[in-house]
C-alpha positions in Angstrom: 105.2 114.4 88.0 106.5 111.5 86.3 108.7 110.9 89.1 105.3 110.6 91.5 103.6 108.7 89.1 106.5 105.9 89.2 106.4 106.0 93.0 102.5 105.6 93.3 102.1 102.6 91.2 105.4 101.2 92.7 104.2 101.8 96.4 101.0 100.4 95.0 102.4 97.3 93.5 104.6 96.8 96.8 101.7 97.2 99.2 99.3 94.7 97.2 102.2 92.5 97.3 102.5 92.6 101.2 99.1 91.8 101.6 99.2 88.8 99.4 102.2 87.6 101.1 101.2 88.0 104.1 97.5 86.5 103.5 99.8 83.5 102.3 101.2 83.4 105.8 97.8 83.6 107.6 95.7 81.4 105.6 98.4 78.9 103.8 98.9 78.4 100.4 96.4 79.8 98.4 96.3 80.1 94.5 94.6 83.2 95.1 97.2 84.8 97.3 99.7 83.8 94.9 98.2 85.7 91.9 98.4 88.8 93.8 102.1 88.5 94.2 102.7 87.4 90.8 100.4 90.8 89.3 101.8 92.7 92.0 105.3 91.8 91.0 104.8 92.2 87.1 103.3 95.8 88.1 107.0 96.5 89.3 108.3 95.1 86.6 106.0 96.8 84.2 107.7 99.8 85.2 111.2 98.9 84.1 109.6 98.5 80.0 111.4 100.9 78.1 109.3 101.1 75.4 106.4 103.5 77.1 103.4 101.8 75.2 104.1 98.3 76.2 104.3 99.8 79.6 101.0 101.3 79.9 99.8 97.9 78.0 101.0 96.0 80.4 99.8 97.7 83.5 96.6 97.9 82.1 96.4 94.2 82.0 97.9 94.2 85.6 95.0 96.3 86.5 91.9 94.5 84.8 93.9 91.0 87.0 93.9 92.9 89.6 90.2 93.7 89.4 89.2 90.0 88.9 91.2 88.6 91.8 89.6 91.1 94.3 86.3 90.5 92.9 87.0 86.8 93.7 88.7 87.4 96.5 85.3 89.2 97.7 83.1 86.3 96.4 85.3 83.5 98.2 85.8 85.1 101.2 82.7 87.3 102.3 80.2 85.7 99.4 79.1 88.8 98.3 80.6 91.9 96.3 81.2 95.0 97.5 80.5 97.2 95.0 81.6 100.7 96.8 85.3 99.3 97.6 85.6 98.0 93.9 84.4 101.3 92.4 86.7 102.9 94.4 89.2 100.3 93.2 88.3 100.9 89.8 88.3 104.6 89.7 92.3 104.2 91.3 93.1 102.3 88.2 91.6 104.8 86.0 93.8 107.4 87.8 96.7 105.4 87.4 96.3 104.7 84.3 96.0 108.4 83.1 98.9 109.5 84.9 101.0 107.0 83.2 99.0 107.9 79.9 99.7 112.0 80.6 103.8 112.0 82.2 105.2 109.2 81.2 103.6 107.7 77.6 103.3 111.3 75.9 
């Protein structure tokens, strides 16, 4: 299991960074876009910490920047919220964040 919680948040980290680098490409150079390569890539590199509870400490943080770029995103782009896609958003995190917390931290 801790083998599939390593490859979800990687695969998660790698797709988040495709869609900010390609965003980039689309809409040119956007601060935005570039904060969701730079979290994306520090999720990948969060799982390279040896030390398990910096890990989790640091993905956690990756998370909550995660959170506040889509909710930006979603203000700049549509001006509105859409409160169903970040609860399901948020609720992935949570997830995430307990499978690290249950195979990989204990």
């Amino acid at each position: 299991m801790t083998i599939i919680t390593y490859v979800l948040i990687g695969l998660y980290a790698v797709l988040t960074g495709l869609a900010g680098t390609l965003q980039l490409k689309q809409t040119g150079f956007q601060v935005r876009s570039l904060l969701f390569v730079a979290v994306s890539i520090s999720m990948l590199a969060a799982l390279f910490i040896p030390n398990k509870n910096n890990m989790i400490i640091m993905l956690i943080a990756a998370f909550i920047l995660l959170h506040i770029l889509a909710v930006a995103e979603g203000i700049m782009t549509k001006s509105q919220i859409t409160y169903s896609h970040h609860m399901i958003r948020f609720i992935a995190h949570i997830i995430l964040v307990l499978l690290v917390y249950n195979f990989i931290v204990k």
